[in-house]
Each structure stands twice: as C-alpha cells, then as structure tokens.
N, C-alpha and C positions, 0 to 999 in steps of 0.2 A: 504494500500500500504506500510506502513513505518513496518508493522510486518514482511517483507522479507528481510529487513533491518538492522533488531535491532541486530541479532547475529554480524554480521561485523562492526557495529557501534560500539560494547561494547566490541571490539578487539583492537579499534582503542586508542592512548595513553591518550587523551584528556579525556575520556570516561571508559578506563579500571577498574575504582574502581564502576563503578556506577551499580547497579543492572537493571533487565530487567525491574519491575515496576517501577523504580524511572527515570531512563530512558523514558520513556513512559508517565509519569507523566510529567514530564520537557516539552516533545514535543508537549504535549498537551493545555500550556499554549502560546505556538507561533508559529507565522507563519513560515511556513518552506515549502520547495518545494524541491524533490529530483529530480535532472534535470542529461538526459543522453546523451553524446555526443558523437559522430562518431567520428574516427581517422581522422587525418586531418582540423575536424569541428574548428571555431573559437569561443573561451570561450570570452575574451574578447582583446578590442581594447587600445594601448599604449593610456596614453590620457585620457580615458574613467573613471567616477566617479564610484566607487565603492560603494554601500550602505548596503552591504550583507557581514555575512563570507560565505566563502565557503570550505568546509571540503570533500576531496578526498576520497571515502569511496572504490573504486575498480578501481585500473588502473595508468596510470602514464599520465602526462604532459608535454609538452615540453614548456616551457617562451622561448620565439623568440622576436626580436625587428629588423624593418627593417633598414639596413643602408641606406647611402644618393643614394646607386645604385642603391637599391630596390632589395637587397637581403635580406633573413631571414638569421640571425644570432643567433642561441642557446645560451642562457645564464644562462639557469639553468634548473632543472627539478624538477616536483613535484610528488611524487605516495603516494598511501594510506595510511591514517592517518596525511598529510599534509592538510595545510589551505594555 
C-alpha cells in the first residue's frame, strides 16, 4: 500500500532529501498507518491526547474550534506536507 505513496511523500519538505530506498527502509522499521478522510469527516476532537505525528501527504484541512454558541470557528489551515 505505502508504494503509491512514496513518490508524494519524497515531494513533501520533511522528506525531500531522502531517497526512494532509504525512505522505505525508515518505514519499515515503524508502525505507520496511512488513514483517508472525507470532506467534512472529523480528524480529531479539541481536548483529545495526541500520541501520533500526523503528516498531510494530499489535500488540505480546516482547524475549527467551537465557540460557547456552538459555532465552528476556522482558525487555521493545514495542506500537504504539513504535520
């Protein structure tokens, strides 16, 4: 799964000096999951422990935080090659 991956990973800045096998090599020493979400989908919740990086490899983000009215308010964005 992670071979339709590795050209846009080795694009991304974090990554850009690393070759395709050394790449590969790296990934294969830890656990990693490439997880795919729907527009709208919820990544995670204000609050919520983090124990993972997570590296944006196709697409963008919206960081929302709800006010005391229970409105979503935008307060930043992430897309590709952000964590």
């Amino acid at each position: 799964m992670i071979s339709s991956y590795i050209e846009g990973i080795l694009k991304l800045p974090l990554f850009k000096t690393f070759t395709k096998d050394y790449l590969k090599s790296l990934l294969n020493l830890y656990n990693y999951s490439i997880l795919t979400y729907g527009k709208g989908e919820t990544i995670f919740n204000e609050g919520e422990v983090c124990t993972s990086i997570f590296i944006i490899i196709q697409g963008t983000i919206r960081i929302q935080k709800i006010d005391s009215s229970g409105r979503y308010l935008t307060v930043g964005e992430a897309a590709s090659g952000d964590m």
